[in-house]
N, C-alpha and C positions, 0 to 999 in steps of 0.2 A: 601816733595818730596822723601824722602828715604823711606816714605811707599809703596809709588808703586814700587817702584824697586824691593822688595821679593814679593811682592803680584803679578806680573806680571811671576816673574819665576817660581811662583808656579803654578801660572796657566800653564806656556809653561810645566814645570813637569806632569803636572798633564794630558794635553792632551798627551803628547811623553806616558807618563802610558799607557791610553787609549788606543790608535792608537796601540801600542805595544802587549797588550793585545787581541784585535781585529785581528790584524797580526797573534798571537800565535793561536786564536781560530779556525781563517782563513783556515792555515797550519794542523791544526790535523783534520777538518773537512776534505781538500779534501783528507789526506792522507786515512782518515776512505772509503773514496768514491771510491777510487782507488786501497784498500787491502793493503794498506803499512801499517807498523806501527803508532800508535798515535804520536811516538815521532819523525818519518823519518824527513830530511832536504828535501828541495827543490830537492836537486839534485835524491835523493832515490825515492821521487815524482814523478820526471818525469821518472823515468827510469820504473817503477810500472807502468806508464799511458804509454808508446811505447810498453813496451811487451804485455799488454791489449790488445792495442790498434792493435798489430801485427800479434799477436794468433787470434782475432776477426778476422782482415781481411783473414788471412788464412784461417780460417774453412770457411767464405764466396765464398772464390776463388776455395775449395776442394782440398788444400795445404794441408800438415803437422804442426798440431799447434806450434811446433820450428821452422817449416822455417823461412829464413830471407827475408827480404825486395827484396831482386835480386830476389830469388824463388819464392816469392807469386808473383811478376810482369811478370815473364817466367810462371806459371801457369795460369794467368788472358790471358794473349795475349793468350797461345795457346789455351784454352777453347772458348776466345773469338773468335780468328783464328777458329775454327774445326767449332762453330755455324754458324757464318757467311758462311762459304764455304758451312754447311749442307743449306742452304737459298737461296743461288745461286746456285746450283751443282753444286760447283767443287769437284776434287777427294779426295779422304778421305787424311789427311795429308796434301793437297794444301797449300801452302804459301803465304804470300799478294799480290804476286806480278800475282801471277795462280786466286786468288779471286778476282784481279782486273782487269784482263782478262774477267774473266767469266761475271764482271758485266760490264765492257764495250760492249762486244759482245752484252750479254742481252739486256742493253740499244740500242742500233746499230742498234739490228732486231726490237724493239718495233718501233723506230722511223722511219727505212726502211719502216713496215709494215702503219705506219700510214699518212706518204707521197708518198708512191707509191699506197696505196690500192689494191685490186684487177684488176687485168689485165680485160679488157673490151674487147669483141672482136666485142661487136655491137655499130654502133653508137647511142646514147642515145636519140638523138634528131629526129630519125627514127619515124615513123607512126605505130605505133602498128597493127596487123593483125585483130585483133580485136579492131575497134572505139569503141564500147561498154566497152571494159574491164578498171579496174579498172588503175587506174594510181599508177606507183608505183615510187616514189619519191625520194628511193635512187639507182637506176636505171643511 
């Protein structure tokens, strides 16, 4: 019985080695992925993968590649805001609430125009002048 006792912890050693190893190799992989250093911690890790990650979204948004987080999202809305209002006319600068006008109205007159149709001023179900002539069906 006392054989398996050290031949068991050398095994529990021998994976905690492993695993550990694995971890080690883990770590300087993504730090290599990321521009940190081979030897960075976690924490220098993640800070390498936000600023990446933030300058990226910057230059996406037409930011300042230092902006912060606040600035790239004030950048996204009003680029967003200006497109949208160009798509609806509203006026240059328009705010959500002028864009939301506009596409309400918009909507309004589409669906005005397609439940009222055009104003008729003959009855439809009149005799044509001509019996011969063609039937026109949306009449």
């Amino acid at each position: 019985m006392t054989e398996q006792g050290p031949r068991k912890r050398s095994s529990v050693d021998e994976w905690q080695t492993l695993f550990s190893e694995i971890g080690q190799q883990i770590r300087r992989d993504i730090a290599r992925i990321v521009g940190a250093p081979e030897d960075a911690d976690w924490r220098d890790i993640g800070e390498r993968t936000d600023d990446t990650v933030r300058s990226s979204a910057a230059r996406a948004v037409g930011a300042d590649e230092g902006a912060d987080w606040e600035a790239i999202g004030e950048q996204l809305d009003r680029s967003t805001r200006r497109e949208i209002g160009r798509i609806v006319g509203a006026e240059e600068g328009a705010d959500w609430s002028a864009i939301g006008e506009k596409v309400s109205a918009g909507v309004g007159d589409l669906l005005q125009g397609l439940f009222d149709g055009p104003k008729r001023k003959e009855d439809p179900f009149e005799e044509p002048e001509d019996p011969d002539a063609p039937v026109d069906p949306w009449r």
